[in-house]
C-alpha positions in Angstrom: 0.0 0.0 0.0 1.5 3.3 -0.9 2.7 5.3 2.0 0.2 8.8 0.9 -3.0 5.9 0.9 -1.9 4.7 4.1 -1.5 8.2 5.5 -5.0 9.1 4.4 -6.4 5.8 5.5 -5.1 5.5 8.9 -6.7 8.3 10.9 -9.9 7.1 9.6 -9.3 3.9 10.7 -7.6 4.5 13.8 -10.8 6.9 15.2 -13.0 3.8 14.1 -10.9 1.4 16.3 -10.9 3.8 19.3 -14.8 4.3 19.2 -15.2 0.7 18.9 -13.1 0.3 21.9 -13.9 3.2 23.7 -17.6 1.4 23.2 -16.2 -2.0 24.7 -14.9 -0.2 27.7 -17.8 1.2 28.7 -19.7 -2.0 28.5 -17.0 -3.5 30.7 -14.8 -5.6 28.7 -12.5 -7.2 30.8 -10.2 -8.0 27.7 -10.2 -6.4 24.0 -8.4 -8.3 21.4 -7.5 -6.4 18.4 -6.0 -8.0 15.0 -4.0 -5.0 13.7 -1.0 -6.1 11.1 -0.2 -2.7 10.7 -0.1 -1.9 14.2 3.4 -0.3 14.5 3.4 1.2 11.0 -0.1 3.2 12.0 1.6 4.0 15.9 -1.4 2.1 17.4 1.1 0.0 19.3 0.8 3.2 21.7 -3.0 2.5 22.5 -2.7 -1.3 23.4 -1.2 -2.9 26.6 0.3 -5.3 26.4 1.3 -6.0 22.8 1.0 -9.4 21.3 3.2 -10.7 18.2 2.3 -13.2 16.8 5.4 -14.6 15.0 6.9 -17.4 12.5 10.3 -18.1 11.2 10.6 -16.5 7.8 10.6 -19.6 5.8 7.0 -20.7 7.1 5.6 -17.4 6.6 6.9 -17.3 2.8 5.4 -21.1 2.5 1.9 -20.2 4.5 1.4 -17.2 2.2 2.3 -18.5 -1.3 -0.3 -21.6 -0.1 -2.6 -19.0 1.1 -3.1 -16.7 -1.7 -1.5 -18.2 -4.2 1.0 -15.8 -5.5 5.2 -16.7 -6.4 7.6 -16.7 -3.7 9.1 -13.8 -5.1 5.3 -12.1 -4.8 4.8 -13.7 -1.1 9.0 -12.1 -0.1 7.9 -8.3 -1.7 4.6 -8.4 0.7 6.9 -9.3 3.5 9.3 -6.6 2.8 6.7 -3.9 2.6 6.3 -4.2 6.6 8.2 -4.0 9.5 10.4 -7.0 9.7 8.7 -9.5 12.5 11.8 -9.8 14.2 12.0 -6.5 14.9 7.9 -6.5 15.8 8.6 -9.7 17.9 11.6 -7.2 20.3 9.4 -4.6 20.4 6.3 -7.5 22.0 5.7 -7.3 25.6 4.2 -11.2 24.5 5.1 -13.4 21.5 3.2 -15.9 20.2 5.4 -18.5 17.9 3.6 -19.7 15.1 5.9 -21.6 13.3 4.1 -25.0 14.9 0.7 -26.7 14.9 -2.6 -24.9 14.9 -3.1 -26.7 18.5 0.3 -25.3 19.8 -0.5 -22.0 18.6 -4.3 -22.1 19.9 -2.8 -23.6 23.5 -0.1 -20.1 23.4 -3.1 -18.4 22.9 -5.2 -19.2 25.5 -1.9 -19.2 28.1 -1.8 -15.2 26.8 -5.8 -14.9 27.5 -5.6 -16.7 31.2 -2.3 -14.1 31.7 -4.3 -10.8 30.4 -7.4 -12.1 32.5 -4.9 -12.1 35.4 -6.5 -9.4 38.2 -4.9 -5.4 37.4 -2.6 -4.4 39.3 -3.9 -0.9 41.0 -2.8 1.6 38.4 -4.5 -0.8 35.9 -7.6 -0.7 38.0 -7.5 3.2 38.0 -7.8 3.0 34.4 -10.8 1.2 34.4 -14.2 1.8 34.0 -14.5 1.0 37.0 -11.8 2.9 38.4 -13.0 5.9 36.3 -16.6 5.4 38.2 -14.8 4.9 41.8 -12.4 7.9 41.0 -15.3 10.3 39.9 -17.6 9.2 42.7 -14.4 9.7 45.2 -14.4 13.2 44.1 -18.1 14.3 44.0 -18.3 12.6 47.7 -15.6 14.5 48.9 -16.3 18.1 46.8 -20.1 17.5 48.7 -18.3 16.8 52.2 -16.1 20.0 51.5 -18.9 22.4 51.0 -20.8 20.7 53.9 -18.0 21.5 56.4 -17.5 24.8 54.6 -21.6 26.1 54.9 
């Protein structure tokens, strides 16, 4: 994709994903999953906690797209090199998924990541939640109500 369509595309996008999110939040989502390939490219990598790469050696990949969409390998290495190398992606993961076995093995690294995101927030997590917001904001009117109380 050419860098100016990206550029154009991306805000667009982006305020879509927030709004969906945003959405998700406030119905109390304890865990939002997002599928973003482009995630670095487009910055979003700034808006998720924790990030997840999922990654493969590079010889897998090149076989798993050429079988997927039926293209050459030299078609299957150009679409690799127009993104961020997944090395790089996978040092820059706070998780990392390896792809390069089964379907099971990747489906049982999976659901390790989803019992370790499910894990209870710590308390500046908490303070970001909806919850936290609501407890935060309720904290404050009580004690704004208490201080004019004391102060009539």
């Amino acid at each position: 994709m050419p860098t100016s369509l990206l550029g154009l595309l991306v805000p667009h996008i982006s305020s879509g994903i927030f709004w969906e999110i945003a959405k998700l939040w406030m119905k109390g989502c304890k865990v939002i999953v997002l599928d973003i390939p482009l995630l670095f490219e487009t910055k979003m990598d700034r808006w998720t906690n924790p990030v997840i790469v999922v990654w493969v050696n590079p010889e897998t990949q090149i076989e798993r797209l050429m079988s997927r969409d039926g293209c050459s390998e030299e078609q299957a290495q150009n679409r690799i090199n127009a993104q961020l190398a997944l090395d790089w992606k996978k040092s820059e993961a706070d998780i990392v998924i390896d792809n390069s076995g089964s379907l099971d093995d990747t489906k049982q690294q999976f659901q390790e990541v989803l019992r370790k995101v499910s894990e209870p927030l710590t308390w500046k997590e908490r303070l970001r939640s909806r919850d936290g917001l609501i407890s935060v904001v309720m904290c404050t009117a009580v004690g704004v109500l208490l201080a004019q109380k004391n102060l009539l």
